[in-house]
C-alpha positions in Angstrom: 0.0 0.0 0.0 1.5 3.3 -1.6 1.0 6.1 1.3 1.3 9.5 0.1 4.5 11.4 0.9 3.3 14.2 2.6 1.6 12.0 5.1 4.3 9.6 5.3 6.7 11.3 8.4 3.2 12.4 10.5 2.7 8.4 10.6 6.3 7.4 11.2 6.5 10.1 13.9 2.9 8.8 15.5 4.1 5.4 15.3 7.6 6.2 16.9 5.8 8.3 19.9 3.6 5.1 20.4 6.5 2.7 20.7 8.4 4.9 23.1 5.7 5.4 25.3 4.4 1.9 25.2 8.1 1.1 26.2 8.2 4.0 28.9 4.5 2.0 30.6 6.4 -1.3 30.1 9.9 -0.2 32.1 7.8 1.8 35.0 5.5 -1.7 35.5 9.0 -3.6 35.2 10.5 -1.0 37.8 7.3 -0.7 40.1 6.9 3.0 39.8 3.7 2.7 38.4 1.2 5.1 40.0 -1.4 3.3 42.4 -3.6 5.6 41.6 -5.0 5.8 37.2 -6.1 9.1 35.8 -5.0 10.6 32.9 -2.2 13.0 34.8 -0.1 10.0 36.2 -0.1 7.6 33.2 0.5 10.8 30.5 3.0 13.1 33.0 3.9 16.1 30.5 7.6 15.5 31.4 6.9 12.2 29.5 4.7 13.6 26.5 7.6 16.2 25.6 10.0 13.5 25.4 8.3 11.3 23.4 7.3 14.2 20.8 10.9 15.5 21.2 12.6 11.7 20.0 9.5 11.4 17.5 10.8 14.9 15.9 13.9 13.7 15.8 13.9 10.4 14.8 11.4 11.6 11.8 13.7 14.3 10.7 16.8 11.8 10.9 14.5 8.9 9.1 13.9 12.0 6.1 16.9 12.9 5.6 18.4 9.1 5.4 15.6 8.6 2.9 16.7 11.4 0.4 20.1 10.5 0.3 19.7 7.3 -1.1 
């Protein structure tokens, strides 16, 4: 399936913010500082949010610029 180019790096960069933060959930249940407590504040902290859009950006950018090189 042929994905148009202009919406090709918003669905890498969704797709890479997804995997970090399913990896982020999976290493605070694995490290037991997972909040007691479930609202939308303790599983989505900001501090976490900015990081994950901050590697997405980045990764997406890097993943662009590898792909017009070759």
């Amino acid at each position: 399936m042929k994905v148009h180019p202009k919406i090709e790096p918003i669905l890498y960069g969704i797709v890479v913010f997804v995997i970090f933060y399913i990896l982020t959930l999976v290493l605070k249940l694995i490290t037991h500082q997972f909040p007691m407590v479930l609202s939308f504040e303790t599983l989505f902290p900001k501090k976490d949010l900015l990081l994950g859009l901050g590697v997405a950006v980045v990764l997406t950018f890097t993943h662009q610029r590898k792909k017009k090189l070759q």
